[in-house]
TORFI-814081 format. One record per residue (C-alpha): x, y, z. Coordinates in steps of 0.02 Angstrom, whole numbers, plus 50000, padded with zeros to 5 digits. Layout:
XYZ/...
END
This chain:
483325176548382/482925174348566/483735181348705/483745170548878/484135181249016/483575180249203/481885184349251/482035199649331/482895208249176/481415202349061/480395216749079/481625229649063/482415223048901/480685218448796/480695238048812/482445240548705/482705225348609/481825219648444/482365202248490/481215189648608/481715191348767/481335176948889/481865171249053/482975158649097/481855142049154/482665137649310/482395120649424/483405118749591/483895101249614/485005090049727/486445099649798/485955117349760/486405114949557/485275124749432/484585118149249/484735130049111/484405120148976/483885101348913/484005093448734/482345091048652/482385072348704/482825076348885/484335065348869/485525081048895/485505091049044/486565106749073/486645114149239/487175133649290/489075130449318/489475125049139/489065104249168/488365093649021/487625076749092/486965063648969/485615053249050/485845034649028/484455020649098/485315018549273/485805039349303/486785052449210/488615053749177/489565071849157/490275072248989/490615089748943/491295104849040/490885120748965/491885135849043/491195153549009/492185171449015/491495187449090/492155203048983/493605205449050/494055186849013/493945178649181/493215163349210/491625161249303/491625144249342/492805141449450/492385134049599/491625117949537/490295108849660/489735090249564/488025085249630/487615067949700/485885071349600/485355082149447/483435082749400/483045069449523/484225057949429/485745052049536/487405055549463/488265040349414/490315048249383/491165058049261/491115050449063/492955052849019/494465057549093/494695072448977/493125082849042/494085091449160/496005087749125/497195101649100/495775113649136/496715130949216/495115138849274/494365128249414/495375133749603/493995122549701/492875105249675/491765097249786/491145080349757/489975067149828/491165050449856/489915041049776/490175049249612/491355039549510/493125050349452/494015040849324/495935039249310/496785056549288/495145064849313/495985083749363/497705078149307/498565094749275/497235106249342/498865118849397/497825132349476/496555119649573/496835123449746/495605112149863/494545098749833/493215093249966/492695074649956/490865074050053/489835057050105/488775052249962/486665048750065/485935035450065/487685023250008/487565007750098/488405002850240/489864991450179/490155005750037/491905007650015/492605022949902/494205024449829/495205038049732/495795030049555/497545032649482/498225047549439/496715057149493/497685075749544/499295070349491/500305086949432/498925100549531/500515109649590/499475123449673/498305111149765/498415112549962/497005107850034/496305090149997/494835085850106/494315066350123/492615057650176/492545048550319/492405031750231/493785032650102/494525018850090/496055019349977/497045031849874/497665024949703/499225025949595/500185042249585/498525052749636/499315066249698/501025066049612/501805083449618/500685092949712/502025100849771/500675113449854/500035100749982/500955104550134/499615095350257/498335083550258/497385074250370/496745054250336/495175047150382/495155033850491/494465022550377/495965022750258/496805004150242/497905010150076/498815021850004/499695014549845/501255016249743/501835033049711/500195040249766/501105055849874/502605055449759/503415073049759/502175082949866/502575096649994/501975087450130/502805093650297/501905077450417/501175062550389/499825057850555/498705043250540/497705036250681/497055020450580/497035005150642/497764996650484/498795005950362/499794999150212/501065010450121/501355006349955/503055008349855/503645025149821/502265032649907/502865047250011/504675047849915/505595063649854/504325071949977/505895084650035/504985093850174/504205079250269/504895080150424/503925065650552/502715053450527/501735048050655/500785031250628/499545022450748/499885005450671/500784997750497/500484981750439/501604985050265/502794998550186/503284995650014/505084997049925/505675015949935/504095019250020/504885035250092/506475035549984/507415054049982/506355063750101/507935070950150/507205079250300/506385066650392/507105064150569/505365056750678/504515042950636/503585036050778/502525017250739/501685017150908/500944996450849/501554985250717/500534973450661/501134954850687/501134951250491/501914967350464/503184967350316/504244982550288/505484983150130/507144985050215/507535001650073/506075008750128/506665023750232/508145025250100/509185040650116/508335048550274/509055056050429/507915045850521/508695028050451/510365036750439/510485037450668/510215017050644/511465014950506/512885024250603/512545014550742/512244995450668/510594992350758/509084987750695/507304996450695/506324988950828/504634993650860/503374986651031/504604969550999/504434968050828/506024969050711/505534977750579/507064981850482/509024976150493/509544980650320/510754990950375/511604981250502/513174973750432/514364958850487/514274947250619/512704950950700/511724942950866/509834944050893/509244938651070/507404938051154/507434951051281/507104966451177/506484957451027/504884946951014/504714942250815/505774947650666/504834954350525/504314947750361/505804952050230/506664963550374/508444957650304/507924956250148/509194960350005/510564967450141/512084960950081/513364966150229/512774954250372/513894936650375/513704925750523/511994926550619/511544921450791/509844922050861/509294917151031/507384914551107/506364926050973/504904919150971/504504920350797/505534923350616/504294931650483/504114923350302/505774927850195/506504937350362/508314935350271/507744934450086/509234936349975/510384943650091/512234939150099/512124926950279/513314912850293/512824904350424/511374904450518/511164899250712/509504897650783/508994892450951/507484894351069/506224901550945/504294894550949/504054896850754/505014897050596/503974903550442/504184897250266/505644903950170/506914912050281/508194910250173/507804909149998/509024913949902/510384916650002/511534912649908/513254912150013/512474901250165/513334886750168/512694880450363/511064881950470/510854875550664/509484875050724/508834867750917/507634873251074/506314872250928/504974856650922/504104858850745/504904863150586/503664868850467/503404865650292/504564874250163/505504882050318/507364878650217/506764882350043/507774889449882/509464890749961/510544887849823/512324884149911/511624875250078/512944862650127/512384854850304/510844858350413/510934852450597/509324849050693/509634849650886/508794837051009/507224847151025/506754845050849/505594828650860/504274836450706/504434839550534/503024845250409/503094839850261/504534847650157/505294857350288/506904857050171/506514860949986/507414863949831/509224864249906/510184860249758/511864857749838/511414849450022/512484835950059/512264833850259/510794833050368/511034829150544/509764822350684/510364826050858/508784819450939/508524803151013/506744802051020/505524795750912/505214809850760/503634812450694/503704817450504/503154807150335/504454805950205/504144805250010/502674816250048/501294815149911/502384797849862/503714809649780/505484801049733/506584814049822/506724811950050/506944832149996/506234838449855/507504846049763/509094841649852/509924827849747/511564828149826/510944823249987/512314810150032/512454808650250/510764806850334/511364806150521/510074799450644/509854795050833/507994792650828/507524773150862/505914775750723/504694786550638/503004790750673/501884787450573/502834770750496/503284773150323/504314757550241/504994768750105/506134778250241/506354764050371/508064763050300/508414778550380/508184773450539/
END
């Protein structure tokens, strides 16, 4: 038998032991780690804080974790530091999810971005209390690194979490019931933070100075103590993004972006949603209408506080009737997606985007004038439309501004100039795709431009 102990305790112990007594071969390497032992082949490496890599042609992968006990039966390895190299041999990622899953004895890891975690990596690792993400050397510049799913999810004692500067996004559910994470603070190189990814945590405020941010769904809900969130800019919140976080009262969204699209349930069940609710007003931010789901009946929109409605900002309320709207310059894609509207007024915007009222199912009218240009697929998938009315501005239509209308019967032409559009687009049979019971085409317009002998009739 052989005996490996450290060096200075050879001498000491040849003197009382039988056994061989040799020291410990050490090597320092990359971040500080240790090698205490290598496989005949050299093909498995073990360093001094109980890591097995397995060397592979383009670097090593961890693959084992090997805890040890002091007498007393606490852990020594607990405060886990993965190296970007090992032997002068870069460190590719962990092997398998399971080398570290469930483990109770780590409270700290530190990890080079560049080091690949795979999904559920720490999942519950209950007594893990901070993780420190540093910037892997020598990554190049358009390097982008991202946490995978499910990555911490269930850590419930983790509260500190410390990012690189260049992460980029957080996945899935990655920190799911950390329920010890009380603050954090994001790198400005975040763009996304995906579904569920804060889900549960004890997260008191949310700050982000990015200059694009994109919430996915359910990722800050049930999180009971957050009490603001302060955003630089938002370009899209997801469904029940911050559902039940029954405490929050601030929110401040100092830009919105001007594709921003914000699920209308998205601040379900706050106190902060609740002051708009009680009051019927929407949530406008620097001119942007970013959410009217809770506004219900007759409702009037007008141009001097509000510059563009939102993408899907009615979407799926089902309280709002009669709508009026008034010299807002643009309506987002699928602004009044499946909401209950019957009937729609628009005049004096610049631009209508595709789809801003599919599937509405109880409008029966639209009007719309002080508008040149209708664009294509503007009236699509409206299931009950009865009659649309173009006022005497209208004078351009792109291709199928009116599309799959199953029930149209009425289309009216105010104008008495000459309108530009080309019918039976792409030679189809239909003037509107989709809209069979298209009976009363009423027109003022002398001709069309260009010519098209299939719909001189019209005229």
């Amino acid at each position: 038998m052989t005996l490996y102990v450290d060096q200075k305790r050879v001498k000491q112990l040849k003197k009382t032991l039988s056994c061989k007594v040799r020291a410990i071969q050490t090597k320092k390497v990359g971040r500080g780690n240790v090698i205490v032992s290598k496989s005949e082949n050299g093909k498995i490496v073990k360093d001094d804080q109980g890591l097995v890599y397995q060397l592979e042609e383009k670097g090593c992968y961890i693959t084992k974790f090997h805890q040890k006990y002091d007498v007393n039966g606490t852990p020594i390895y607990r405060e886990i530091k993965i190296p970007q190299d090992i032997d002068s041999i870069r460190v590719l990622g962990v092997k398998n999810s399971n080398v570290f899953q469930y483990c109770k004895d780590i409270t700290s890891v530190t990890v080079p971005d560049s080091v690949d975690l795979p999904q559920a990596t720490f999942l519950g690792c209950t007594n893990l209390k901070k993780v420190v993400f540093v910037a892997g050397e020598g990554m190049p510049e358009e390097f982008r690194p991202a946490l995978k799913d499910n990555l911490f999810r269930n850590c419930s004692n983790l509260e500190e979490v410390v990012f690189s500067e260049k992460m980029y996004s957080i996945g899935s559910y990655a920190f799911m019931n950390c329920v010890g994470l009380k603050k954090l603070t994001f790198p400005k190189k975040l763009c996304y933070i995906k579904e569920g990814a804060f889900y549960n945590t004890g997260l008191e405020m949310i700050q982000s100075d990015n200059e694009y941010m994109s919430v996915g769904r359910k990722s800050f809900a049930n999180c009971k103590n957050l009490k603001s969130v302060d955003i630089l800019q938002l370009d899209n919140v997801g469904s029940y993004a911050f559902y039940n976080c029954t405490n929050l009262e601030k929110v401040t969204l100092k830009k919105v972006d001007s594709n921003c699209r914000m699920e209308g349930n998205a601040f379900e069940n706050t106190k902060w949603i609740k002051s708009y609710q009680q009051k019927n007003k929407p949530v406008i931010i620097d001119g942007v209408l970013i959410n009217g789901y809770y506004m219900k009946g007759n409702i009037t929109l007008d141009g001097k506080k509000i510059k563009r409605i939102a993408r899907l900002s009615f979407a799926n309320n089902q309280k709002i009737k009669k709508i009026k709207i008034k010299g807002i310059k643009t309506l987002g894609k699928g602004a009044f997606a499946r909401s209950s509207v019957t009937e729609a007024s628009i005049n004096g915007c610049k631009e209508l985007e595709p789809y801003l009222f599919s599937d509405c199912r109880k409008l029966k009218k639209i009007s719309v004038s002080g508008i040149k240009t209708i664009q294509d697929k503007t009236f699509a998938f409206i299931p009950n439309l009865k009659k649309i009315i173009f006022g005497k501005e209208v004078t351009e239509l792109r291709e199928d501004p009116i599309y799959h209308c199953p029930n149209l019967t009425t289309v009216r032409f105010i104008t008495k100039k000459t309108i530009k559009w080309n019918p039976y687009f792409d030679n189809l049979k239909e003037l509107y795709p989709g809209c069979g019971k298209v009976k009363h085409i009423y027109m003022n317009c002398p001709k069309w431009e260009p010519k098209n002998p299939l719909a001189d009739w019209i005229a």
